[in-house]
PyMOL commands that place a pseudoatom at each C-alpha (Angstrom):
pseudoatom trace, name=CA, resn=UNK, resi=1, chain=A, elem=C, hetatm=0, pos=[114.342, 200.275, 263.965]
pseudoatom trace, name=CA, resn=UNK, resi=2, chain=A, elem=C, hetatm=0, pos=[115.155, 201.282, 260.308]
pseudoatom trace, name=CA, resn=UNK, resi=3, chain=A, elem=C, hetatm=0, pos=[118.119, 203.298, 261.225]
pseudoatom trace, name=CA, resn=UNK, resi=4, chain=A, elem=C, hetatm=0, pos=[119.512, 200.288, 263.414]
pseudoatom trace, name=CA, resn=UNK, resi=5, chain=A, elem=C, hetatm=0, pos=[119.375, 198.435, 260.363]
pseudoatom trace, name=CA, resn=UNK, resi=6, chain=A, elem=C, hetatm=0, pos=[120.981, 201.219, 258.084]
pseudoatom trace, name=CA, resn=UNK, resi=7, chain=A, elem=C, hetatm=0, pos=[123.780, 201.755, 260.792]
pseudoatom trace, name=CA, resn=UNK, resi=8, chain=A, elem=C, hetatm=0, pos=[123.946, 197.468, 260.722]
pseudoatom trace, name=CA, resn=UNK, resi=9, chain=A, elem=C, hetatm=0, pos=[124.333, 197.569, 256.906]
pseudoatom trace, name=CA, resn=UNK, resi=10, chain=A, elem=C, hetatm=0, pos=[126.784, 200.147, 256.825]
pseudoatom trace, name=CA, resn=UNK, resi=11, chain=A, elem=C, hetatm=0, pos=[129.264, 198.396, 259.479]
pseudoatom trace, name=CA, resn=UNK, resi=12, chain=A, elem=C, hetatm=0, pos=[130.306, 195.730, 256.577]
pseudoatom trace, name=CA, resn=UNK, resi=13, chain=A, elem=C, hetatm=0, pos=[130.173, 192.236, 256.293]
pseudoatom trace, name=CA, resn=UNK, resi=14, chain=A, elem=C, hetatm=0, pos=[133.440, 191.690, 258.470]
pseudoatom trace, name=CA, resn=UNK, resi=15, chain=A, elem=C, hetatm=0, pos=[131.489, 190.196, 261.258]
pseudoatom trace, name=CA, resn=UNK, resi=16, chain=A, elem=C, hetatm=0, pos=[129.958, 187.768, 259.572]
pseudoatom trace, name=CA, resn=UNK, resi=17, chain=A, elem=C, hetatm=0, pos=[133.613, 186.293, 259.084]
pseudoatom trace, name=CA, resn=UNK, resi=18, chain=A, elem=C, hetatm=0, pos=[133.916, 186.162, 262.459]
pseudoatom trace, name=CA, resn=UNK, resi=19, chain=A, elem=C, hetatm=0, pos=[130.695, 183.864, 263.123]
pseudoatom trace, name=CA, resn=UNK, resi=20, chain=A, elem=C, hetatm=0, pos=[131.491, 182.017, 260.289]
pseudoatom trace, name=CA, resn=UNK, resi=21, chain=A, elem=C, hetatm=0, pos=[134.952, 181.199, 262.137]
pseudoatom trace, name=CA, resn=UNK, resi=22, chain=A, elem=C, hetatm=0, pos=[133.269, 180.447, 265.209]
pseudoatom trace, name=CA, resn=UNK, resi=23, chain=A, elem=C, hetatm=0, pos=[131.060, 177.865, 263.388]
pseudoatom trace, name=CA, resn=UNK, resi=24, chain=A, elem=C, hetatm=0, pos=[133.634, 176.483, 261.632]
pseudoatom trace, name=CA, resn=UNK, resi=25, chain=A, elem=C, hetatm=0, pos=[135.845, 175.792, 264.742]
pseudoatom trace, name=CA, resn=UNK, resi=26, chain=A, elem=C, hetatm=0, pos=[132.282, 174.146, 266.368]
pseudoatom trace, name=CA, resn=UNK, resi=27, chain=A, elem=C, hetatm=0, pos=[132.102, 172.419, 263.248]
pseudoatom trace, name=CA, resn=UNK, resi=28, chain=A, elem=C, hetatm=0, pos=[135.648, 170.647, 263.172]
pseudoatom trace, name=CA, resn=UNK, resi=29, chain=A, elem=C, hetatm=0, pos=[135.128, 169.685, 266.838]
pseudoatom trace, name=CA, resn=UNK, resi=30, chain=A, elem=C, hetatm=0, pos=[131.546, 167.876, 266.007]
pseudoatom trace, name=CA, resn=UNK, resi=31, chain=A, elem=C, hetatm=0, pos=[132.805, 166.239, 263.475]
pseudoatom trace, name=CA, resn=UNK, resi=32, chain=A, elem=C, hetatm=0, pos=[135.879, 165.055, 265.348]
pseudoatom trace, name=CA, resn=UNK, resi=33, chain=A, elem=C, hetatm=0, pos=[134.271, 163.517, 268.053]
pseudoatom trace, name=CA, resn=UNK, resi=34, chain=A, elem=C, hetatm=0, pos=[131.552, 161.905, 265.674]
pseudoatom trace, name=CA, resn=UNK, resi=35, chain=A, elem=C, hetatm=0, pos=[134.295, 160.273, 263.870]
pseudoatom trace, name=CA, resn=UNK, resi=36, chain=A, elem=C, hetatm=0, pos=[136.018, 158.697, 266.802]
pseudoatom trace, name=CA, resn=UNK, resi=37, chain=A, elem=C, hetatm=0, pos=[132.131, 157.384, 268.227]
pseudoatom trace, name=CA, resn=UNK, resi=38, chain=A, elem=C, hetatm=0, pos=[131.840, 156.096, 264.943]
pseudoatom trace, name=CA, resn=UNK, resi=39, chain=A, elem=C, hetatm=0, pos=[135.178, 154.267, 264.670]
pseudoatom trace, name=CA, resn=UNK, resi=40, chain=A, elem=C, hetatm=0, pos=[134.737, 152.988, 267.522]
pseudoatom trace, name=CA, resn=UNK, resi=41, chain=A, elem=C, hetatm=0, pos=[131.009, 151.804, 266.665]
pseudoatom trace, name=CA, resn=UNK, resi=42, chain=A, elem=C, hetatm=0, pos=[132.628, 149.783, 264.028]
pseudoatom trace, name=CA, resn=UNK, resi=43, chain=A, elem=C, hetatm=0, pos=[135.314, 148.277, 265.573]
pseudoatom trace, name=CA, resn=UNK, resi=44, chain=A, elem=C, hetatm=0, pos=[133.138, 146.813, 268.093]
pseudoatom trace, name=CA, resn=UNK, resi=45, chain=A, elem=C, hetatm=0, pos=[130.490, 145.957, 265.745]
pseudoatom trace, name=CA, resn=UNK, resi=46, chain=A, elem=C, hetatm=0, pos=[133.201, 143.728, 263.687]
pseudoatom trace, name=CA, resn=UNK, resi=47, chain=A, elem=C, hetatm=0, pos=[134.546, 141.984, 267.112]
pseudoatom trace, name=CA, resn=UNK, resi=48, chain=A, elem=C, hetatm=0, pos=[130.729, 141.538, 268.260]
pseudoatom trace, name=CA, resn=UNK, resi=49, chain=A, elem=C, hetatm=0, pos=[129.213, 140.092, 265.351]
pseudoatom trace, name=CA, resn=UNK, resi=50, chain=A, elem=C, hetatm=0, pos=[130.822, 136.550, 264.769]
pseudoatom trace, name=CA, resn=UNK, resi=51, chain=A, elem=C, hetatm=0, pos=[130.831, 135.669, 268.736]
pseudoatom trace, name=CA, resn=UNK, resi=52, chain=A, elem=C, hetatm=0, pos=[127.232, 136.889, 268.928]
pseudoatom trace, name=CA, resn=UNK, resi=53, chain=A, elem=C, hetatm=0, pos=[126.668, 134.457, 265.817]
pseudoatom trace, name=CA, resn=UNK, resi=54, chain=A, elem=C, hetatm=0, pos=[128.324, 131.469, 266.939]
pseudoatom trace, name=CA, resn=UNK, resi=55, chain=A, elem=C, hetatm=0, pos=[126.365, 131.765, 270.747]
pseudoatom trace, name=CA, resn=UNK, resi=56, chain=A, elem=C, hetatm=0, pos=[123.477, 131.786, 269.262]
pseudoatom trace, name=CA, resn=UNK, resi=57, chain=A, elem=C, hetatm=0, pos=[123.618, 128.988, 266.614]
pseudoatom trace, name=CA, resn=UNK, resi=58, chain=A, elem=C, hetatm=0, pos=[124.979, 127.239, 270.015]
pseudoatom trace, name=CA, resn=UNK, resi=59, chain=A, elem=C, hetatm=0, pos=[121.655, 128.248, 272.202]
pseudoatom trace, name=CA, resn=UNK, resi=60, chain=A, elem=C, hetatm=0, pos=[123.928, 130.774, 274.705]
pseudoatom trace, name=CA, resn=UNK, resi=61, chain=A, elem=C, hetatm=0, pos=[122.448, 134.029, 273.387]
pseudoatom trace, name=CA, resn=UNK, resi=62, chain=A, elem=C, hetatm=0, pos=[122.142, 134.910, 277.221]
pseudoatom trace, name=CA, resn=UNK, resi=63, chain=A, elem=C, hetatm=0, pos=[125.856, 134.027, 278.048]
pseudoatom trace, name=CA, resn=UNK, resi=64, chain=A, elem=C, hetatm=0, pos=[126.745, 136.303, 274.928]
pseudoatom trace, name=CA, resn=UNK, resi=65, chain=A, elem=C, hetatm=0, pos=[124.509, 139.247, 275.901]
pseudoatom trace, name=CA, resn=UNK, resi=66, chain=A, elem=C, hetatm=0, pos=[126.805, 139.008, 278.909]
pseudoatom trace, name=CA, resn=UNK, resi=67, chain=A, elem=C, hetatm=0, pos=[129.748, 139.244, 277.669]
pseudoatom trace, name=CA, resn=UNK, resi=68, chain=A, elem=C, hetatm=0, pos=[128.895, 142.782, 275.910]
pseudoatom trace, name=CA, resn=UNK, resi=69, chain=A, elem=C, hetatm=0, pos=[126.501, 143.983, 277.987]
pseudoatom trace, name=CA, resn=UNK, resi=70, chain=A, elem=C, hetatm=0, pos=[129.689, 146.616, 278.602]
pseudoatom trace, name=CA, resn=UNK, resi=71, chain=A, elem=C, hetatm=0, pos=[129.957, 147.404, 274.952]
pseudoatom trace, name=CA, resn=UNK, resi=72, chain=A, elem=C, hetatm=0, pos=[128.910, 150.733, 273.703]
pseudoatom trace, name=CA, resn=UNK, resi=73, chain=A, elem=C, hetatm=0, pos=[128.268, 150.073, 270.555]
pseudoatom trace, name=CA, resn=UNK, resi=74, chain=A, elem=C, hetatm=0, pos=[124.474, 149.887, 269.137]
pseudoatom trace, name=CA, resn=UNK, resi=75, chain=A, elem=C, hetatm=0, pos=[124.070, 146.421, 268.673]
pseudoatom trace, name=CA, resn=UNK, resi=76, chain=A, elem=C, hetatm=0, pos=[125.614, 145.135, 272.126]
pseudoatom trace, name=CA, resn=UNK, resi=77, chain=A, elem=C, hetatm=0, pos=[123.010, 147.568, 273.985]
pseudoatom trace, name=CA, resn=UNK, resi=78, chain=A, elem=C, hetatm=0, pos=[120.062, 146.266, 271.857]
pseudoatom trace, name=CA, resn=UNK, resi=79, chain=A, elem=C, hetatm=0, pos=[120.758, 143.317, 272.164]
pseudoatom trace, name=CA, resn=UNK, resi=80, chain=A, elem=C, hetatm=0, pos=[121.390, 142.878, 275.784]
pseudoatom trace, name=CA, resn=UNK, resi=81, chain=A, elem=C, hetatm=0, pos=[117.859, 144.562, 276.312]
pseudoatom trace, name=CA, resn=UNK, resi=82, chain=A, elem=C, hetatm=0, pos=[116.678, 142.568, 274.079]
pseudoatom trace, name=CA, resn=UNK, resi=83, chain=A, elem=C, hetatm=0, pos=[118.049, 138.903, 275.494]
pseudoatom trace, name=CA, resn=UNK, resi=84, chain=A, elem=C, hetatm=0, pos=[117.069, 140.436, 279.172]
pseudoatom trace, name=CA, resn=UNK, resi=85, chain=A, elem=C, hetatm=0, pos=[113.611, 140.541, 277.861]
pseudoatom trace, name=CA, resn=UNK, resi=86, chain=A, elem=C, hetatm=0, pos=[113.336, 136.588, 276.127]
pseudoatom trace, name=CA, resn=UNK, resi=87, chain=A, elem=C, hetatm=0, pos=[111.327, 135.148, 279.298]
pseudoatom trace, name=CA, resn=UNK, resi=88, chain=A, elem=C, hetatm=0, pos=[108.734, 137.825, 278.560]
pseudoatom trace, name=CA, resn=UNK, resi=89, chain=A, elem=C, hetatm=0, pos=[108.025, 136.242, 274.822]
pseudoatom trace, name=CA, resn=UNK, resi=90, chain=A, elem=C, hetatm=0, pos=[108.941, 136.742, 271.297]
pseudoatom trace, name=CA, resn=UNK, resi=91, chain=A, elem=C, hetatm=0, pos=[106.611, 139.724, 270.988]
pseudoatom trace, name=CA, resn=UNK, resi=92, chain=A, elem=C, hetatm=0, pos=[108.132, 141.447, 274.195]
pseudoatom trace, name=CA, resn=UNK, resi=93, chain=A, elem=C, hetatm=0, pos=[111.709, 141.224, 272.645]
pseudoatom trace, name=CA, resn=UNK, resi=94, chain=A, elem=C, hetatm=0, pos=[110.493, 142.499, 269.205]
pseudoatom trace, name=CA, resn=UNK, resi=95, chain=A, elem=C, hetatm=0, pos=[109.275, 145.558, 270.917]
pseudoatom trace, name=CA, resn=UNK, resi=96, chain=A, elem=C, hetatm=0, pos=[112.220, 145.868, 272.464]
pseudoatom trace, name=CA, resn=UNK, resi=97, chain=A, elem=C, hetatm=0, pos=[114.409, 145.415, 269.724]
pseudoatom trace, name=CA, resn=UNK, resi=98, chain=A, elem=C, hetatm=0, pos=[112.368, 147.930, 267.829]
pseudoatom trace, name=CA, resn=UNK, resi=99, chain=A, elem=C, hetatm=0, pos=[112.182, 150.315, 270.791]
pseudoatom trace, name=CA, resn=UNK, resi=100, chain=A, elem=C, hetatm=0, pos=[116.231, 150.309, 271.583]
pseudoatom trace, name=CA, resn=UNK, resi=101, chain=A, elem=C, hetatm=0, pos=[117.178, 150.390, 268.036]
pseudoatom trace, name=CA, resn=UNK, resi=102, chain=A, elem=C, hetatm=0, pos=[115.408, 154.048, 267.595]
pseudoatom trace, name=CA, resn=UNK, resi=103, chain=A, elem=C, hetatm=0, pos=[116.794, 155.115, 271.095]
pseudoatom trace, name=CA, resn=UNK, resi=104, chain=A, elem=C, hetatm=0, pos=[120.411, 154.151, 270.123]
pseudoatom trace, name=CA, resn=UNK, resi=105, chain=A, elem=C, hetatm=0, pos=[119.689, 155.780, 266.412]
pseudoatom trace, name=CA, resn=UNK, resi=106, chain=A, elem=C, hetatm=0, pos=[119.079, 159.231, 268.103]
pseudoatom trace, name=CA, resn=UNK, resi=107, chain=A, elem=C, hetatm=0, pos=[121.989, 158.469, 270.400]
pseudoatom trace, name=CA, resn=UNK, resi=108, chain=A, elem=C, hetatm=0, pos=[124.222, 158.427, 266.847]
pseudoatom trace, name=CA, resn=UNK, resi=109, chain=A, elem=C, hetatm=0, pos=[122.395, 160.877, 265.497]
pseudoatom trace, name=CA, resn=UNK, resi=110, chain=A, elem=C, hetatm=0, pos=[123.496, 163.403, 268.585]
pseudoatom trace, name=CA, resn=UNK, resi=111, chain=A, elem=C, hetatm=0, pos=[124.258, 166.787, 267.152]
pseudoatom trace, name=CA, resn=UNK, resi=112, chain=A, elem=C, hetatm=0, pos=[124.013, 166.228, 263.683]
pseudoatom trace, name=CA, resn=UNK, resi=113, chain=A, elem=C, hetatm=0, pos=[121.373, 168.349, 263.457]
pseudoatom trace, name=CA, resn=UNK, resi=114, chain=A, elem=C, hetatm=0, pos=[124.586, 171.307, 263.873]
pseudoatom trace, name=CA, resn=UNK, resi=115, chain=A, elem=C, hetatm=0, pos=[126.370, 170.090, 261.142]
pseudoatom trace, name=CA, resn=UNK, resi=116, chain=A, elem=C, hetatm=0, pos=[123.251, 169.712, 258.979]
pseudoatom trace, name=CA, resn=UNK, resi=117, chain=A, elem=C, hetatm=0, pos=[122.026, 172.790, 259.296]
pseudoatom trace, name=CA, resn=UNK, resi=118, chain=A, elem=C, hetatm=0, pos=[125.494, 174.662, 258.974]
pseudoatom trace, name=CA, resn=UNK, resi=119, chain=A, elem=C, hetatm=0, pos=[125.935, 172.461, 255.658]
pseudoatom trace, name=CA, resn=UNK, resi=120, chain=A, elem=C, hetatm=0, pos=[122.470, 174.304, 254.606]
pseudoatom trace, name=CA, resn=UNK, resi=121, chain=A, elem=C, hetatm=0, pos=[122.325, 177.660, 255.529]
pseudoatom trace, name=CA, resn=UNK, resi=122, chain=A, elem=C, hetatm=0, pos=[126.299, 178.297, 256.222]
pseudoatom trace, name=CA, resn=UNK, resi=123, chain=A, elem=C, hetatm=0, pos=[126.733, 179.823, 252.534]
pseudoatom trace, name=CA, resn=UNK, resi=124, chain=A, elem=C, hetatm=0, pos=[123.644, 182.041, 252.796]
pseudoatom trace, name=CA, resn=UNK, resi=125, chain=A, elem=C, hetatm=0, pos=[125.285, 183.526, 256.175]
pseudoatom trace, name=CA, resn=UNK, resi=126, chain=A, elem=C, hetatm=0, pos=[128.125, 184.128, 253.932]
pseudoatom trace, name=CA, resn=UNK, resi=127, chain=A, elem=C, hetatm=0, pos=[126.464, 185.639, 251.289]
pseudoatom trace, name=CA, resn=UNK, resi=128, chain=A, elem=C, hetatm=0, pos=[124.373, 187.958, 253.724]
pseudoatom trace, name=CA, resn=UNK, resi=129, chain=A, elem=C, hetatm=0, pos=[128.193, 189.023, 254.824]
pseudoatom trace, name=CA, resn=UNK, resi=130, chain=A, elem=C, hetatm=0, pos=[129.126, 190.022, 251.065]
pseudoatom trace, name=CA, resn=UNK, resi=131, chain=A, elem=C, hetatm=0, pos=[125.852, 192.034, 250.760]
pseudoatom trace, name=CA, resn=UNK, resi=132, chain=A, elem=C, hetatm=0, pos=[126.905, 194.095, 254.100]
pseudoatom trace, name=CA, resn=UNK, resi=133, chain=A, elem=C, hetatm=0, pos=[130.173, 194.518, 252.352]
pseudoatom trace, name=CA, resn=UNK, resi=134, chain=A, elem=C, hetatm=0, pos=[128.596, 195.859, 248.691]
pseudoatom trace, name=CA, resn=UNK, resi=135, chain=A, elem=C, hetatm=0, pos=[126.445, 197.998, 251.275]
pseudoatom trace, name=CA, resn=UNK, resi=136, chain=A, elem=C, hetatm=0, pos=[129.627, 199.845, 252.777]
pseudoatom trace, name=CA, resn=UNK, resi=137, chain=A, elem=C, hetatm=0, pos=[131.674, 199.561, 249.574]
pseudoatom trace, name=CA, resn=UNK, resi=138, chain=A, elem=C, hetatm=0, pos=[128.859, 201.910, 247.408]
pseudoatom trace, name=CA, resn=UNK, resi=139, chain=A, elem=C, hetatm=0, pos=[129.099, 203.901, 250.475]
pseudoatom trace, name=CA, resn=UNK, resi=140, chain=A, elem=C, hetatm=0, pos=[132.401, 204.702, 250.665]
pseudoatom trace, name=CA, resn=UNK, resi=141, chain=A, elem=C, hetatm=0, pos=[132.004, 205.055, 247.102]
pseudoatom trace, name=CA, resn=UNK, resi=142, chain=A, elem=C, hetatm=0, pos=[129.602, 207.955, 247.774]
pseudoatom trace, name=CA, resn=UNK, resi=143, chain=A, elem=C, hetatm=0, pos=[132.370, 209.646, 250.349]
pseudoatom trace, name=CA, resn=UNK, resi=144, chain=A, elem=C, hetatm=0, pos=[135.035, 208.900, 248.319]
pseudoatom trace, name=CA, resn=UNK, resi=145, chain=A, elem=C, hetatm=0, pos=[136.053, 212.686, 246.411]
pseudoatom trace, name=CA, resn=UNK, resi=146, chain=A, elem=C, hetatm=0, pos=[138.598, 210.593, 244.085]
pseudoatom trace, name=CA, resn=UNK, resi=147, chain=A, elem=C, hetatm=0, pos=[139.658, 207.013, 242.919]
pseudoatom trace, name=CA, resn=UNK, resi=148, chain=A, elem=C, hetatm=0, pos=[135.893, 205.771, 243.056]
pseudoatom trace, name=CA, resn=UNK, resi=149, chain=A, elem=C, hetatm=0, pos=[136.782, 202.585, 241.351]
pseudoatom trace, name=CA, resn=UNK, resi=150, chain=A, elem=C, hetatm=0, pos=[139.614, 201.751, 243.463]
pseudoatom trace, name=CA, resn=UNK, resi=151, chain=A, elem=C, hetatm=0, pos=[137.311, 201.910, 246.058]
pseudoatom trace, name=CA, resn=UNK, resi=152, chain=A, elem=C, hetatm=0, pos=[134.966, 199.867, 245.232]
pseudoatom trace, name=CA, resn=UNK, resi=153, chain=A, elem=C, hetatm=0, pos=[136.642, 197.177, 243.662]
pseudoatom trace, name=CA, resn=UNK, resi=154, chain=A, elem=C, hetatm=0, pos=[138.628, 196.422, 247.420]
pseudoatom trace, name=CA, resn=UNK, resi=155, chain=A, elem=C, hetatm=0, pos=[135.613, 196.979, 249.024]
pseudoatom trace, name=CA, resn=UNK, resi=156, chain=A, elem=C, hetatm=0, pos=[133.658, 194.143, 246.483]
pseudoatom trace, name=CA, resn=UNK, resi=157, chain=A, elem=C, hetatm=0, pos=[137.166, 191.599, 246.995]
pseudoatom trace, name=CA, resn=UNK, resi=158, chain=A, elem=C, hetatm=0, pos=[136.747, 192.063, 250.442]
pseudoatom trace, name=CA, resn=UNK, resi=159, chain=A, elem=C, hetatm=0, pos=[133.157, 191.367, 250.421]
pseudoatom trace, name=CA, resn=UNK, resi=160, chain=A, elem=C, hetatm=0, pos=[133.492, 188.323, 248.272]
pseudoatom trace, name=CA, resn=UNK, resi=161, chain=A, elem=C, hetatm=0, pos=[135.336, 186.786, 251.199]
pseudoatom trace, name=CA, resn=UNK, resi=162, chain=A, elem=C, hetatm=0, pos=[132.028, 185.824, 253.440]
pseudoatom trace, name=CA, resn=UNK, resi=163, chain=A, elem=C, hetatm=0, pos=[131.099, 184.117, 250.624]
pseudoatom trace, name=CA, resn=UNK, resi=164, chain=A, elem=C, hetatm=0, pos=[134.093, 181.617, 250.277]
pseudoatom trace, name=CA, resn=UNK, resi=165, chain=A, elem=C, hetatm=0, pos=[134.392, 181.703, 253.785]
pseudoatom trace, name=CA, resn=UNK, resi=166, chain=A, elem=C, hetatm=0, pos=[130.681, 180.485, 253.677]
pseudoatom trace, name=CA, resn=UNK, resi=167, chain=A, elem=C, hetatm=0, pos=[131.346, 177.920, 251.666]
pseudoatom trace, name=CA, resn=UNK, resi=168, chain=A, elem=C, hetatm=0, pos=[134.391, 176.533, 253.308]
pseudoatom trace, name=CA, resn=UNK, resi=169, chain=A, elem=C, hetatm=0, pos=[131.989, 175.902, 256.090]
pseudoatom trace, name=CA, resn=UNK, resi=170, chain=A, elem=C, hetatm=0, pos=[129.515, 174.485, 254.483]
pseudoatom trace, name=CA, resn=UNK, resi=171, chain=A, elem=C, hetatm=0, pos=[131.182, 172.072, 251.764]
pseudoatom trace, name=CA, resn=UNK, resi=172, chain=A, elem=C, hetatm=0, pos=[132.968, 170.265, 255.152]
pseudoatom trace, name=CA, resn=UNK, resi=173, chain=A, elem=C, hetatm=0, pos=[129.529, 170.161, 257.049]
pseudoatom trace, name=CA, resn=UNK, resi=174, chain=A, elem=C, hetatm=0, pos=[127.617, 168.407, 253.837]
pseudoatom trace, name=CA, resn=UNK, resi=175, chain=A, elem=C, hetatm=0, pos=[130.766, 165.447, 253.315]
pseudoatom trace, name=CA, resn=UNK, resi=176, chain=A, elem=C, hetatm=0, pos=[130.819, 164.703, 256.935]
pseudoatom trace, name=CA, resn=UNK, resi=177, chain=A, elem=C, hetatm=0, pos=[126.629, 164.697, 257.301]
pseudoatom trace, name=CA, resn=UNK, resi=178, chain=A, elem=C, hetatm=0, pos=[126.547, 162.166, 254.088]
pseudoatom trace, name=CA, resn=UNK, resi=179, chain=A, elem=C, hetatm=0, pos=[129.485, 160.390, 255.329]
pseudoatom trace, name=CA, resn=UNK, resi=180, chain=A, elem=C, hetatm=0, pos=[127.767, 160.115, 259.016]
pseudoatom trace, name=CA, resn=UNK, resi=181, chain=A, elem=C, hetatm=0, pos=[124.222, 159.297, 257.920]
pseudoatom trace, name=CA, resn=UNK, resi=182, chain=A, elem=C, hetatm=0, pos=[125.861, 156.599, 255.746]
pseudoatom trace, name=CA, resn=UNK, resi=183, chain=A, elem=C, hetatm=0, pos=[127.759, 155.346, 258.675]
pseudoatom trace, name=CA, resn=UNK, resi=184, chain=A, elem=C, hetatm=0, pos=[124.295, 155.389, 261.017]
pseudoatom trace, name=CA, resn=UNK, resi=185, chain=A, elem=C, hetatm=0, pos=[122.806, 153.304, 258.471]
pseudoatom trace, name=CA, resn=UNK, resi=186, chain=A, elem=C, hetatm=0, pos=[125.292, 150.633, 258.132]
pseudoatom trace, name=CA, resn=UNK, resi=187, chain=A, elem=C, hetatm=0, pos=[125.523, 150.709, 261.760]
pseudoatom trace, name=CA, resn=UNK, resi=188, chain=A, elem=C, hetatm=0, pos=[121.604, 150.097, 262.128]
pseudoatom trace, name=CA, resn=UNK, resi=189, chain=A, elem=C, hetatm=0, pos=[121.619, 147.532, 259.176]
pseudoatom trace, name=CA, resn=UNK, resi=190, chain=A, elem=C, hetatm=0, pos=[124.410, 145.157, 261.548]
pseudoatom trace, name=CA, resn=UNK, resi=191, chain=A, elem=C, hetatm=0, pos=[122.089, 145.645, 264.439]
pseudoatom trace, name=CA, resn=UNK, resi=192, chain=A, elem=C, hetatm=0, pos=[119.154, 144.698, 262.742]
pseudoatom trace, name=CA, resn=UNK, resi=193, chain=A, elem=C, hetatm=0, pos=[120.584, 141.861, 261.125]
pseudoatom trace, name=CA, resn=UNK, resi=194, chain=A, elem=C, hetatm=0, pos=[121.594, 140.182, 264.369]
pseudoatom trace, name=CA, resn=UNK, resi=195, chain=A, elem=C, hetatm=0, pos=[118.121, 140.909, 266.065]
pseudoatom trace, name=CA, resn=UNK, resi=196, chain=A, elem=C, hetatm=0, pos=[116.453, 138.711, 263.166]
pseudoatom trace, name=CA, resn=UNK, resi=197, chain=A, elem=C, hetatm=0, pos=[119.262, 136.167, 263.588]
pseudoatom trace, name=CA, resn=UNK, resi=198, chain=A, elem=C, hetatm=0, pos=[118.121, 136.271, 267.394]
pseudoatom trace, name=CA, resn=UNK, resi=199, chain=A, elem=C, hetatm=0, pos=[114.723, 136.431, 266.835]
pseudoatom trace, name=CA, resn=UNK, resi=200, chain=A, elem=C, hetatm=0, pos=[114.918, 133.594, 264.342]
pseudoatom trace, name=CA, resn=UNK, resi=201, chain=A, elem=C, hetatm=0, pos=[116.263, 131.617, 266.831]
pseudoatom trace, name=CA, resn=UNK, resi=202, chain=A, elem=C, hetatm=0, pos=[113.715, 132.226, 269.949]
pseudoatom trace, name=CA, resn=UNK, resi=203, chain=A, elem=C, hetatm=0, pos=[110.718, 131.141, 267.169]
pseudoatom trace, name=CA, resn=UNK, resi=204, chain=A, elem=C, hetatm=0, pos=[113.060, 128.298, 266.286]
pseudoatom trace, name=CA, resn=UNK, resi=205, chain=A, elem=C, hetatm=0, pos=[113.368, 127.032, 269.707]
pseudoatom trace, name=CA, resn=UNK, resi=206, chain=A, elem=C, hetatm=0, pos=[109.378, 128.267, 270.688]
pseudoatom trace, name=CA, resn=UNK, resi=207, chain=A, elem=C, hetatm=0, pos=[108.003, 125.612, 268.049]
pseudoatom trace, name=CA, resn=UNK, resi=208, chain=A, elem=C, hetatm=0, pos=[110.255, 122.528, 269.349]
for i in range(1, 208): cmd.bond("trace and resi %d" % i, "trace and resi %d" % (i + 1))
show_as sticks, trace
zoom trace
């Protein structure tokens, strides 16, 4: 087992370089298509929201439901559980609401946990490639009969490059996660806001 490791640590941190390509190529594909969902999230979101508004100030929450139940965005699938469940009772739809909402949350949230946990641990992958690369650098230091510096200086550059590779992972993965949890959340924060305009309306019409 310890000489596996030795003959691992002597190989160089070149490998490493290639994973970290890998993940970066997952990485820019993940991000990609979450962009595009989310885009399209807010497009719909923007073309949903007044006619959902006006149909329900109007009492025809039910014939708006139906005209979205199509949509893919979060609120339009909430909400057309939600209005399917009204003859059931106000406390039937708030479950419902609630229960959706969470559902079409972790539907957003689909493979972020990638891009989170490259953002996290994608420079300390990097890092573990430059310390396999001092490894073999000292070495070839040891076999070298002449120019000993020399030697170790390429061998530290090279080394030095799992590291910014590393990074140029993980900077990427850390914007987009912000940028996408920020986008989840104003995503949510429509939805909710036209379940308590609906909801506001069914107690509305409950007390006449």
């Amino acid at each position: 087992m310890i000489g596996a490791m030795k003959a691992l640590a002597f190989t160089g941190g070149d490998w490493v370089i290639y994973i970290l390509v890998l993940c970066s190529i997952l990485t820019v594909a993940i991000i990609v298509e979450r962009s595009v969902l989310f885009s399209r999230e807010k497009k719909e979101i923007l073309s949903l929201k007044d006619a959902f508004e006006r149909f329900v100030s109007q009492g025809f929450a039910e014939s708006a439901a139906a005209g979205f139940k199509d949509s893919p965005c979060l609120p339009a699938r909430v909400l057309t559980e939600a209005v399917a469940k009204a003859p059931e009772g106000i406390y039937v739809v708030e479950e419902t609401l609630a229960n959706a909402t969470q559902r079409e949350k972790r539907r957003l949230e689909h493979r972020m946990i990638i891009i989170n946990t490259l953002g996290n641990n994608a420079v300390y992958i990097g890092l573990f490639g430059t310390v396999l690369g001092v490894i073999k650098a000292f070495k070839d230091l040891s076999l070298a009969g002449g120019g000993g510096a020399e030697v170790v200086m390429q061998g530290l550059s090279e080394a030095l490059v799992a590291t910014a590779t590393g990074l140029m992972v993980a900077i990427p993965c850390v914007i987009a996660y912000n940028y996408f949890q920020k986008a989840i959340r104003e995503i949510t924060a429509e939805s909710d806001a036209m379940a308590r305009l609906y909801l506001a309306k069914l107690k509305t019409d409950a007390k006449r």
